[in-house]
C-alpha positions in Angstrom: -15.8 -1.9 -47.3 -12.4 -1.9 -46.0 -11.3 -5.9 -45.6 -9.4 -6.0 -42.2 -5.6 -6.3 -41.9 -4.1 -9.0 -41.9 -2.0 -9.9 -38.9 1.5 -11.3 -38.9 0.3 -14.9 -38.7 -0.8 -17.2 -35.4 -0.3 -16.0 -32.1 2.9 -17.4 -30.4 2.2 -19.1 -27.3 3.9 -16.7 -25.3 0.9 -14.4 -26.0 -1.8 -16.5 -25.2 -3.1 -15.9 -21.4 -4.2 -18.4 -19.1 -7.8 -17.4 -17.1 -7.6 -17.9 -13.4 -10.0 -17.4 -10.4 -13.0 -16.7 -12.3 -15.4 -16.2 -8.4 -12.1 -13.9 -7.1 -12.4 -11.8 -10.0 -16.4 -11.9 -10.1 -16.1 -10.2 -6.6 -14.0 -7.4 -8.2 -16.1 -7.1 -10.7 -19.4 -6.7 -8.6 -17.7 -3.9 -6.5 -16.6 -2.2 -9.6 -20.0 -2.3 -10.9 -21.5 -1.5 -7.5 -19.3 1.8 -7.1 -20.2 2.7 -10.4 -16.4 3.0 -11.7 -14.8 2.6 -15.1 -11.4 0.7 -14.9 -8.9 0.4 -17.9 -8.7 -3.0 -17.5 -12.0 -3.1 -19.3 -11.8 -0.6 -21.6 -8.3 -1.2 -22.7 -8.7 -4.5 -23.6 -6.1 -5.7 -21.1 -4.6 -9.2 -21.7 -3.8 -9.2 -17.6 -7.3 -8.7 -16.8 -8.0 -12.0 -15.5 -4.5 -12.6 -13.5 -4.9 -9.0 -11.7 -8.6 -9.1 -10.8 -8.4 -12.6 -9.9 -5.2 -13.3 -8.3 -3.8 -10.3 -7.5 -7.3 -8.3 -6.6 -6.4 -5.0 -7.7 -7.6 -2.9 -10.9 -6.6 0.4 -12.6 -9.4 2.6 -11.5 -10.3 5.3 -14.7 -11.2 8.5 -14.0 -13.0 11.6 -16.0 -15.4 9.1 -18.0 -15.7 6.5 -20.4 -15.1 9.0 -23.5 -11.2 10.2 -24.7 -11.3 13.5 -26.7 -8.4 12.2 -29.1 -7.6 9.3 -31.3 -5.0 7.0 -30.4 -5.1 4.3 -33.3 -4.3 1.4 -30.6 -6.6 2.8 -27.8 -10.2 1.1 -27.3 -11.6 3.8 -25.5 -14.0 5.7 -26.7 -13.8 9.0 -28.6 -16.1 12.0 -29.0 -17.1 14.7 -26.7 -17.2 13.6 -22.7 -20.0 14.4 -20.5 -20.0 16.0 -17.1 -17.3 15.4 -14.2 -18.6 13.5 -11.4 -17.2 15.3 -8.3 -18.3 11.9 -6.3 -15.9 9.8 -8.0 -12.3 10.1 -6.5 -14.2 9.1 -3.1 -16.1 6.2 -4.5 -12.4 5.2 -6.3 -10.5 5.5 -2.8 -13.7 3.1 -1.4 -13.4 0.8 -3.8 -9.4 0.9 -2.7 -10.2 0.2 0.9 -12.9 -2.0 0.4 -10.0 -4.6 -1.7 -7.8 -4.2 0.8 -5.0 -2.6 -1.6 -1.9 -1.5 -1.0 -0.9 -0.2 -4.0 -3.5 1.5 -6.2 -3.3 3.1 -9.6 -5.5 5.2 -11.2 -5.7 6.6 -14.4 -8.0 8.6 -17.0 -9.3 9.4 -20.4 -7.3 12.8 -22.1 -10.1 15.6 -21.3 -8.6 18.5 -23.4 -12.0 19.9 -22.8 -11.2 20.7 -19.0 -9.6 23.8 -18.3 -6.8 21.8 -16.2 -7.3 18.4 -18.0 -8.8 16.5 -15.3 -5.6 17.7 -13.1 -7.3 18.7 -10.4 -9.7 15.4 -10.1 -6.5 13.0 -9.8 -5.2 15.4 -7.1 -9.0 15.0 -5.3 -8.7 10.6 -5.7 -5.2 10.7 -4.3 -6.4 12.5 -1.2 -9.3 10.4 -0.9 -7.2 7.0 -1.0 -4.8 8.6 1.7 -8.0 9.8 4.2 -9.3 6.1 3.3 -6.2 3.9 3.0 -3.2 5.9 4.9 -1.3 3.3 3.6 -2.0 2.4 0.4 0.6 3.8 -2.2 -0.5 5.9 -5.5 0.7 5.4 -9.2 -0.8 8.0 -11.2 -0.8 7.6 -14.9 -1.4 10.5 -16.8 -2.3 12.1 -19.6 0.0 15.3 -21.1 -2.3 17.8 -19.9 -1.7 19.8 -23.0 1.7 20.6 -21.4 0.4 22.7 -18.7 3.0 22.9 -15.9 0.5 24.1 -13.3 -1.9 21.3 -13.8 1.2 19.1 -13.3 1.9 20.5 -10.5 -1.6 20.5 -9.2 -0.9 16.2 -9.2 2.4 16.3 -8.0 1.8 18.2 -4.7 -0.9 15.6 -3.8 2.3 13.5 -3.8 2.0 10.1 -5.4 4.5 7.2 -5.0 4.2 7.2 -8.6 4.1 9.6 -11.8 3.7 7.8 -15.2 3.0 9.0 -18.2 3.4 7.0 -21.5 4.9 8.5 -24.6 3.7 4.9 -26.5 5.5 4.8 -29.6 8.9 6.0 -30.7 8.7 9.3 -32.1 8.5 8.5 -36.1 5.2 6.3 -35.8 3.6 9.7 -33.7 1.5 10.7 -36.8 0.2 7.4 -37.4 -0.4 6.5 -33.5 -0.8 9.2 -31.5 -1.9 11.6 -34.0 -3.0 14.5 -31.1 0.3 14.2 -29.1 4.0 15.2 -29.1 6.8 13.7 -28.1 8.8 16.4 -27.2 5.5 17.5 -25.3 5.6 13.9 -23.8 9.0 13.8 -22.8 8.7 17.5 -21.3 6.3 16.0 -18.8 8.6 13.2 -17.8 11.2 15.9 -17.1 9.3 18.3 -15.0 8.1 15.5 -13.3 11.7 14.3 -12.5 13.1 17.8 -11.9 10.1 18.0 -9.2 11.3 14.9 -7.5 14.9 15.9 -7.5 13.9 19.6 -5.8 11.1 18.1 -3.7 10.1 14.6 -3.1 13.7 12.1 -4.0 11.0 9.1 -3.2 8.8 10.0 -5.6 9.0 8.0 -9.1 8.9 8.6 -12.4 7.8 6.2 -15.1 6.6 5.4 -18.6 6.0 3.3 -20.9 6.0 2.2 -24.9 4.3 -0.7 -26.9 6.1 -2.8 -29.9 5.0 -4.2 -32.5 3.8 -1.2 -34.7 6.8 -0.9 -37.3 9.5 0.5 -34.7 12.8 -1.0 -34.5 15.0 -2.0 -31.6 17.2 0.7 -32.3 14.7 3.2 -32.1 13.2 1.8 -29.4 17.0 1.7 -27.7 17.1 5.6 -28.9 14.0 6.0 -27.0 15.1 4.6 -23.9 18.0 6.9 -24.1 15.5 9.9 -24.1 13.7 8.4 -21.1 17.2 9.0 -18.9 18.6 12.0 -20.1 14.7 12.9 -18.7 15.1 11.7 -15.3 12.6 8.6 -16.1 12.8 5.8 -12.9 11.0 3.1 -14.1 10.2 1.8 -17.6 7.7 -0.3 -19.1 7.6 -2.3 -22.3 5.1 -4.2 -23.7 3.7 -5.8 -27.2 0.9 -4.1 -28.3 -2.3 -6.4 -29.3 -4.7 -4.6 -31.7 -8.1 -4.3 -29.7 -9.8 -5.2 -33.0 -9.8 -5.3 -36.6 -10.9 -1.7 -36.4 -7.9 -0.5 -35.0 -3.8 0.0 -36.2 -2.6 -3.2 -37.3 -0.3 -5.5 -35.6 3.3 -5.0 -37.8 5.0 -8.1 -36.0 5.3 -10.3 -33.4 8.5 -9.2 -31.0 10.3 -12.1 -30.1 10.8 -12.8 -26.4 14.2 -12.6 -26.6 14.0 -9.1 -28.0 12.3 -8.1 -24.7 15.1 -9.6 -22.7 17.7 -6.7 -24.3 15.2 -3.8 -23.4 15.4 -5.0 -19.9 18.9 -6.2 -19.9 19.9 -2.4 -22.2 17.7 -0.5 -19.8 19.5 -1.4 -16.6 22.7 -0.6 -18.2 21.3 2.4 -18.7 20.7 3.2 -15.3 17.0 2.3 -14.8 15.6 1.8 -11.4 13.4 -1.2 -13.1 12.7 -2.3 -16.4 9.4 -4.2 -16.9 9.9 -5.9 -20.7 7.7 -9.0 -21.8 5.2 -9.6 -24.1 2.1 -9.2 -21.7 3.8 -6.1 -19.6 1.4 -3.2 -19.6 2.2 0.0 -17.6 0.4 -0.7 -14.6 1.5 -4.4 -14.7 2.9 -5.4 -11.3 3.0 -1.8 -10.5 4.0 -2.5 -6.9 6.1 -4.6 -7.5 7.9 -2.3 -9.9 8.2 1.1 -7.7 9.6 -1.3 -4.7 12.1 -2.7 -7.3 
């Protein structure tokens, strides 16, 4: 049996999480359940769970099932071969949107390489449904690659979100290792249609993604990274220390100082970043509204 690794000793305090309003975030919980949704909150593991269901009352609604079809070494959602779409779902997601109250929602999804568009088409459906339900509640969409396929891209940006994410992860030398079924050059391409689109179409729109530390990168990959993000036409960025799920999954390398996170942020504006969200518990729909009105 393989023995589990070992990680980089204690956790700092500055990565321990405080639980607040445990009856506020019941009550998000019972609607999730009740509407029959999947949110990444849950699945991912999120460290925020607590401060966004029960302070904040918002959640990052996942679409296209509970099953990815690749293999992310950090991800905690599960892999294998996905069942049926549920056409009902982006309406009962823009419900549950309406029902909180929100403002700002974003919703997300598994990779469905089995789906002709990638589940394209099924984002497009859930932003419409938020705007018939909640006219003024803005959209961040995080999506996944879509195997590249401009059209299917385009298929989500002419249902016009505030907001189009899409995470590239890891800098591109630790790819093999952590996103073994992805490209970075395919990642970035995304980013860069998605920015050439708002430049020709929609200047409100934004563009943003997002990268975890703590895998074996250094800062002056990461640095090299962030680079790439402009030169693409990336808005907003996210940076955040990654937290291994469970013993099961890629191994923490180190713990990233605070301080650390303090030159992304204070690098990243230099750089010409609308906003750069770096801390240890950031995760890419962290503060989200608070990001694309930044």
């Amino acid at each position: 049996m393989a023995r589990p690794p070992v990680l980089p000793g204690p956790r700092p305090d500055w990565l321990k999480i405080r639980i607040p309003a445990p009856e506020v975030m019941a009550e998000v919980e019972s609607l999730i359940r009740e509407q029959r949704l999947v949110t990444v909150c849950e699945e991912a593991r999120c460290p925020n769970l607590h401060e966004c269901w029960g302070v904040h009352r918002t959640a990052t609604f996942m679409l296209l099932g509970e099953v990815c079809t690749r293999h992310c070494g950090f991800c905690n959602v599960g892999k294998g071969r996905p069942g049926a779409l549920d056409p009902g779902e982006p309406q009962r997601v823009a419900e549950a949107v309406a029902r909180l109250g929100l403002r700002f929602a974003v919703v997300t999804s598994v990779n469905r390489d089995d789906l002709p568009d990638g589940g394209a088409a099924h984002f497009a459906a859930t932003i419409r449904w938020i705007r018939t339900l909640s006219p003024d509640c803005g959209v961040e969409v995080l999506i996944p690659d879509f195997r590249g396929d401009e059209e299917a891209l385009r298929t989500v940006l002419d249902a016009q979100p505030e907001v189009l994410n899409h995470n590239v992860e890891t800098v591109p030398h630790l790819y093999k290792r952590v996103r073994p079924d992805a490209d970075y050059r395919q990642s970035l391409q995304v980013l860069r249609r998605a920015a050439d689109w708002r430049d020709r179409q929609s200047p409100a729109l934004r563009v943003k993604s997002g990268i975890m530390v703590g895998l074996g990168e250094t800062p002056e990959q990461v640095l090299t990274l962030m680079a790439d993000w402009r030169e693409a036409g990336v808005d907003i960025a996210t940076i955040g220390h990654y937290l291994p799920p469970s013993p099961l999954h890629l191994p923490l390398h180190r713990y990233v100082d605070p301080a650390e996170f303090d030159l992304y942020r204070e690098k990243g504006l230099e750089m010409g970043f609308r906003k750069v969200e770096a801390a240890p518990l950031v995760r890419s729909s962290y503060h989200a509204k608070e990001s694309y009105g930044g």
